[in-house]
N, C-alpha and C positions, 0 to 999 in steps of 0.2 A: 767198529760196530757203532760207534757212538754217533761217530759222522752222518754214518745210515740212518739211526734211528732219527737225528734231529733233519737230513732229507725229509724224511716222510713225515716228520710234524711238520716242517714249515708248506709240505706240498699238499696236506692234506688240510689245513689250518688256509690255505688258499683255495681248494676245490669244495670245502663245507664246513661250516662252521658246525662244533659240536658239544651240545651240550650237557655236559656230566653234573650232576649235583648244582646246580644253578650257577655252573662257572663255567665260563667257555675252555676247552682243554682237551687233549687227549692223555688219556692212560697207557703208558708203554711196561710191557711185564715183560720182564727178562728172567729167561733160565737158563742152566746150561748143566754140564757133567750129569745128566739120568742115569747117559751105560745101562738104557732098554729097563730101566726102574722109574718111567714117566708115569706109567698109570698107575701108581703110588704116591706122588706127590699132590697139593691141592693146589691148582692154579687159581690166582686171583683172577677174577675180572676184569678185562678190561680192552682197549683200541685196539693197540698191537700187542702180540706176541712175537718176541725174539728167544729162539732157544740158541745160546751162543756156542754152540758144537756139545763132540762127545755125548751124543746121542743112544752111540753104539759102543759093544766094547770091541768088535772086529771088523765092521761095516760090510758084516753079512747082511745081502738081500732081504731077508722075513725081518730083520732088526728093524730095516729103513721104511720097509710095509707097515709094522704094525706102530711107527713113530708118526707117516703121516695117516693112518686111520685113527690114533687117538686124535691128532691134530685136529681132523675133518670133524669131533665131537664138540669141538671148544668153540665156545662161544665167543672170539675175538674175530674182529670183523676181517684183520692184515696181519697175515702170520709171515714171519721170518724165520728162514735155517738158514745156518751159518756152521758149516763142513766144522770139524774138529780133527784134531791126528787121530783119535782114531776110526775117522771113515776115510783116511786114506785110501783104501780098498772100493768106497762105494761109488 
């Protein structure tokens, strides 16, 4: 995951420079373990968003639906999923 995240700083930090609080930088937020309790937590702000799996608790369908419709609310420009065991199923 880390590899990927620092990919897209270095790719992104090449296609635009961007600037946060008078420093050139991107903000990368990482989640991970919700198990479908995402629209409970408060996500910070910011570039990317990584949620690092376990999304779901059984990677039923309506789970993964209503993970990337919170998703599609958030305010980060580059969002990341990253499968966990359990969406083995999805």
């Amino acid at each position: 995951i880390l590899t990927s995240a620092f990919f897209f700083y270095f790719f992104l930090r090449k296609k635009s420079k961007v600037e946060l609080s008078g420093k050139l930088g991107i903000k990368v937020v990482c989640v991970s373990d919700t198990h479908g309790s995402h629209e409970d937590i408060k996500v910070p702000d910011g570039d990317i968003l990584i949620h690092a799996g376990d999304f779901t608790h059984f990677g039923k369908k309506d789970h993964v639906s209503a993970l990337n419709e919170w998703l599609g609310k958030l305010p980060h420009k580059h969002k990341i999923v990253v499968n966990g065991n359990h969406e083995k199923n999805s």
